[in-house]
C-alpha positions as a printed NumPy array, in Angstrom:
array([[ 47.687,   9.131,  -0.033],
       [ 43.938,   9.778,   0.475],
       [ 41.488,   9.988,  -2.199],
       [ 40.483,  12.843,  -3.787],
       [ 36.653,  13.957,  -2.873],
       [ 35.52 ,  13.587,  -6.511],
       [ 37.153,  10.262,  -6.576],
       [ 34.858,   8.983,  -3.687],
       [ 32.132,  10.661,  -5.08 ],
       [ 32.621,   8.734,  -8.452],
       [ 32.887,   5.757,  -6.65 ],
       [ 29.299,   6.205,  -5.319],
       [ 28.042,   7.782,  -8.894],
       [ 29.12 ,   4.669, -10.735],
       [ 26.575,   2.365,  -8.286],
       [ 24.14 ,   4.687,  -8.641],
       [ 24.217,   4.101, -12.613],
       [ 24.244,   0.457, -12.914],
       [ 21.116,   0.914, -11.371],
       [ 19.719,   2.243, -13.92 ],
       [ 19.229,   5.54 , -12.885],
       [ 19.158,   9.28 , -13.636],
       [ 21.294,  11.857, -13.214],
       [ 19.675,  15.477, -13.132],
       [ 22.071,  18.403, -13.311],
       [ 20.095,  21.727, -12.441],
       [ 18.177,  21.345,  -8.681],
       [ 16.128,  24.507,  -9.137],
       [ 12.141,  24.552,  -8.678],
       [ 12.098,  22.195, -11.938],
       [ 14.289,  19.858, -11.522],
       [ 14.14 ,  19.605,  -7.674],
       [ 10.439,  18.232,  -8.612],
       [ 11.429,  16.261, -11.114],
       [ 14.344,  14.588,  -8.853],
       [ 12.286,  13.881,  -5.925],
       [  9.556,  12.374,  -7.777],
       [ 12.097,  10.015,  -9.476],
       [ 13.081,   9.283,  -6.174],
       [  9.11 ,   8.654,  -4.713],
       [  9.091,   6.099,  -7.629],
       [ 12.275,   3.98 ,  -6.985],
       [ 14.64 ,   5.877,  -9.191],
       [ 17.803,   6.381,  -7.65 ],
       [ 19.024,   9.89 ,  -8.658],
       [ 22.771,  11.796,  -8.793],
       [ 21.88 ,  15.245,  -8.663],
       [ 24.24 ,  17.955,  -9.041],
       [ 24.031,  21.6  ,  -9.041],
       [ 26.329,  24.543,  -8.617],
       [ 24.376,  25.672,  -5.616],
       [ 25.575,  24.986,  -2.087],
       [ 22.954,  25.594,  -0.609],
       [ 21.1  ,  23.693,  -3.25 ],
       [ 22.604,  21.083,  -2.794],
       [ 22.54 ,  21.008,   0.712],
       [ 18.91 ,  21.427,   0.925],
       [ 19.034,  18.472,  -0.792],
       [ 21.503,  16.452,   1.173],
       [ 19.632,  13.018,   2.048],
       [ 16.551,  13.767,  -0.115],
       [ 18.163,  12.663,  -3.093],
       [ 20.183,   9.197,  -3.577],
       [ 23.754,  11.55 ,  -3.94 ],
       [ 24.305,  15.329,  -4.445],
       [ 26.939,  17.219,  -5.342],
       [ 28.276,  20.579,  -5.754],
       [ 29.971,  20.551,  -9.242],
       [ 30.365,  23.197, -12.152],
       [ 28.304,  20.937, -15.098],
       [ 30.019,  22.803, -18.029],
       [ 33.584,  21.052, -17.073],
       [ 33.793,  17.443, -18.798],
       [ 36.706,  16.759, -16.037],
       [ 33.633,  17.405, -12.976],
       [ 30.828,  15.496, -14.81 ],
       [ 33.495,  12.567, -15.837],
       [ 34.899,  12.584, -12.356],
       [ 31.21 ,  11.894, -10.861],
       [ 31.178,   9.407, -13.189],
       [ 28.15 ,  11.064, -15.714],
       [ 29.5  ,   9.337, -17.881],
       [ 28.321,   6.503, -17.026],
       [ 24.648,   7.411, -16.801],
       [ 22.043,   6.204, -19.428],
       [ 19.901,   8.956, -18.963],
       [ 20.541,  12.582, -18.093],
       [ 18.569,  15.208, -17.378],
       [ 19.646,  18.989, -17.674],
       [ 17.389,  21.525, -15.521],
       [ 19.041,  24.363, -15.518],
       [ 16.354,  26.95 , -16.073],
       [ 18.101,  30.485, -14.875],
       [ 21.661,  30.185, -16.666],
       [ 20.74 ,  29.744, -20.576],
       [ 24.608,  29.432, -21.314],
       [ 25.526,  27.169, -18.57 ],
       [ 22.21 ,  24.729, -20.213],
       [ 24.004,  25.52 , -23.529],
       [ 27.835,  24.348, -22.323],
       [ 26.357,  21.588, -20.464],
       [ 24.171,  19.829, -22.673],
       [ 27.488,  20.222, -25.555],
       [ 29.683,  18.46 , -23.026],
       [ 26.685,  15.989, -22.289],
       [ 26.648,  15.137, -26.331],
       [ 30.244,  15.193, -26.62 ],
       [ 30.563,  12.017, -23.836],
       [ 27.976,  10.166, -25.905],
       [ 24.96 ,  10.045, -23.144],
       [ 22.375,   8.012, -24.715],
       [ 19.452,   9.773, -24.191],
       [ 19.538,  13.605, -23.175],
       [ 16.763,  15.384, -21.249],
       [ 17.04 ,  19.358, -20.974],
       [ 14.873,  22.475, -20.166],
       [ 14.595,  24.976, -22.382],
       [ 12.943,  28.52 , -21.355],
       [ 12.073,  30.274, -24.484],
       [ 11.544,  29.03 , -28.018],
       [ 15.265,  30.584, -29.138],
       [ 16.722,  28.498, -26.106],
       [ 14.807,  25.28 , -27.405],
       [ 15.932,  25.681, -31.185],
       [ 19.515,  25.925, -30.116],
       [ 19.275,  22.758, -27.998],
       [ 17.382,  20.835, -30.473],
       [ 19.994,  22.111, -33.311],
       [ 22.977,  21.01 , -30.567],
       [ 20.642,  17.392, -30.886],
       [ 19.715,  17.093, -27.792],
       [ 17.288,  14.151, -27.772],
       [ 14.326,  15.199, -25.908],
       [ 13.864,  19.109, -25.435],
       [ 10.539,  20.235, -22.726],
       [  9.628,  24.043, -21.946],
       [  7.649,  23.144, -18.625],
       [  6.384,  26.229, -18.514],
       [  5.146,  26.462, -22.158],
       [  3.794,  23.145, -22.027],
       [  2.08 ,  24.12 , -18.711],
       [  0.148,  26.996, -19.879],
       [ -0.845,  25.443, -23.256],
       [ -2.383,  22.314, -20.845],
       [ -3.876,  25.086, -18.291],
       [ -5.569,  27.092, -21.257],
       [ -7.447,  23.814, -22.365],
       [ -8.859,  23.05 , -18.778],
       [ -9.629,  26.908, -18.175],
       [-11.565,  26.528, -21.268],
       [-13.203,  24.005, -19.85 ],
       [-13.525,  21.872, -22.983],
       [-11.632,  18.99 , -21.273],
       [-10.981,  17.841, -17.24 ],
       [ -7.438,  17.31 , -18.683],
       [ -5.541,  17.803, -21.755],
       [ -1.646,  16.282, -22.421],
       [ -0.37 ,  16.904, -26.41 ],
       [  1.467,  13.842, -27.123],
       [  3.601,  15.387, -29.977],
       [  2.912,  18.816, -31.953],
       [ -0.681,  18.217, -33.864],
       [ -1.498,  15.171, -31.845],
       [ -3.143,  14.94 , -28.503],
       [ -5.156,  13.199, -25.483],
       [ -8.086,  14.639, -23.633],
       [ -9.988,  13.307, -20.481],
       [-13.639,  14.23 , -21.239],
       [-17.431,  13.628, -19.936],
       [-18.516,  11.271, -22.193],
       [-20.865,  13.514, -24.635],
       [-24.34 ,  12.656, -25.176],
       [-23.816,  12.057, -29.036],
       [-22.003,   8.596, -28.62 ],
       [-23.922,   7.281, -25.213],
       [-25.803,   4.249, -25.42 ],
       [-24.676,   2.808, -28.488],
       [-21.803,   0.038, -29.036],
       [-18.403,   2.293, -29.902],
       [-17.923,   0.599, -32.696],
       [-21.362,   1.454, -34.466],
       [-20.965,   5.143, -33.917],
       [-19.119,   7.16 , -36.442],
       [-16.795,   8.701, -33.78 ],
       [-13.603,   8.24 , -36.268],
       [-14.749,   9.127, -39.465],
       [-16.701,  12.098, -38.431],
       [-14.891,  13.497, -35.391],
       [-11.514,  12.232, -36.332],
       [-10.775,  10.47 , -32.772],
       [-10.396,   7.045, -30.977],
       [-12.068,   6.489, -27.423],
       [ -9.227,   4.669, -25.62 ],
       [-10.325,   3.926, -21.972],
       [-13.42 ,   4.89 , -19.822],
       [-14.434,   4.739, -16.351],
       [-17.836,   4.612, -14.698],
       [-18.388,   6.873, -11.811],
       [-16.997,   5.387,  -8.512],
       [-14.956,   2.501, -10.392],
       [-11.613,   2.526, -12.159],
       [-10.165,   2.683, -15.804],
       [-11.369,   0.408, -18.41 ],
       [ -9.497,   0.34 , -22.153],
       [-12.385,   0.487, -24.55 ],
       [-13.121,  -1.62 , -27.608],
       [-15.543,  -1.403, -30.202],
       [-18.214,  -3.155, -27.744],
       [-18.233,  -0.451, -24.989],
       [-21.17 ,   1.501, -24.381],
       [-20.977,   4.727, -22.757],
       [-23.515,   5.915, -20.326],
       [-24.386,   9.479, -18.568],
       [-21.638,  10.45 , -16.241],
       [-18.756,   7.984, -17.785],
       [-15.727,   9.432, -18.073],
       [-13.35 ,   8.84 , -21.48 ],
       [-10.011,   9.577, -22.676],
       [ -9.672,  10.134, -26.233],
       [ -6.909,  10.252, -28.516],
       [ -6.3  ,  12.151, -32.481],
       [ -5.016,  15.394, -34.082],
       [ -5.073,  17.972, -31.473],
       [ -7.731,  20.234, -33.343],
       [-10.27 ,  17.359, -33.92 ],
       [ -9.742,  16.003, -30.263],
       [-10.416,  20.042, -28.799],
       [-13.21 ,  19.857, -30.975],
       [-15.015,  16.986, -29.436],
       [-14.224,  18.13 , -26.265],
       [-16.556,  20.514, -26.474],
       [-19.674,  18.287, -27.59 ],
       [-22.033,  18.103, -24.657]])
């Protein structure tokens, strides 16, 4: 009797995930990004989406890709999901089929859960579901975009709520002087981490670094203290 197609699909998803890779159900602008940059970096990837034509515009982009229905245990067990380490759920225009998916996801004990959410309500539910690591790109995005239009920072990532990193011109206040003999910490509130002089690379900074006119320096500390001295000239 010949296999069933999910069976030979499995058979494939199970190599793919002692590989250590990452399965990404959702192929839509967000997670179609997010799959093909695993891939540039050496990831393999399963991705799966309801889609056909999805999937087949990403047939041969992506290590395997299937056509499956995500909020079915039997589909997601029979490609072997199961099996993954890491999961990551990117559906961004079906908030129930996110919902159903990331409950069957939890329910097969994946050990570490990725997922979109699209709107605040969306993320509470996930996050109340436990869903280990909830992202609203586009939140996120505008938030980072609003500190760069500002222009109080070349670029801006918040680590956790309250607690951020900024790439800034080094500001006049702390060039010339040894780090460690300004009062950058106990007056600003923040830690110079790396630098770079103009036309070399990345240096981490210690407490012997002296800045100069046109450095470049990331700094880390609570988000309101670190916006703060990005605006210091």
């Amino acid at each position: 009797m010949a296999r069933s197609r999910f069976a030979l699909f499995g058979d494939t998803s199970r190599r793919i995930a002692e590989a250590d890779s990452v399965a990404v159900i959702g192929l839509g602008r967000f997670g179609s990004s997010l799959a093909l940059e695993l891939m540039a970096s050496g990831t393999e990837v399963l991705g799966i989406d309801s889609d056909q034509e999805l999937v087949q515009a990403h047939n041969g982009e992506l290590t395997q890709v299937v056509r499956a229905d995500s909020t079915k245990e039997e589909s997601l067990r029979q490609l072997a999901v199961d099996e993954f380490d890491r999961v990551v759920v990117a559906i961004g225009d079906d908030v129930q089929a996110s919902i159903l998916t990331c409950s069957v996801l939890l329910g097969m004990k994946i050990p570490v859960i990725w997922a979109k959410a699209v709107s605040d309500r969306h993320a509470l539910i996930l996050e109340q579901l436990g869903v280990h690591h909830v992202i609203n790109p586009e939140k996120d995005m505008g938030r980072r975009v609003a500190h760069l239009v500002r222009g109080a920072a070349m670029d801006y990532l918040e680590i956790e709520p309250g607690y951020s990193l900024a790439k800034i011109a080094a500001p006049a206040s702390i060039q010339g002087v040894p780090l460690g003999q300004t009062t950058i910490r106990q007056q600003h509130g923040i830690t110079v981490t790396a630098f770079r002089r103009p036309d070399s690379e990345w240096q981490n900074a210690d407490n012997e670094t002296v800045l100069a006119d046109g450095d470049t320096a990331i700094i880390v500390g609570a988000s309101d203290r670190v916006e703060a001295f990005a605006q210091l000239r």
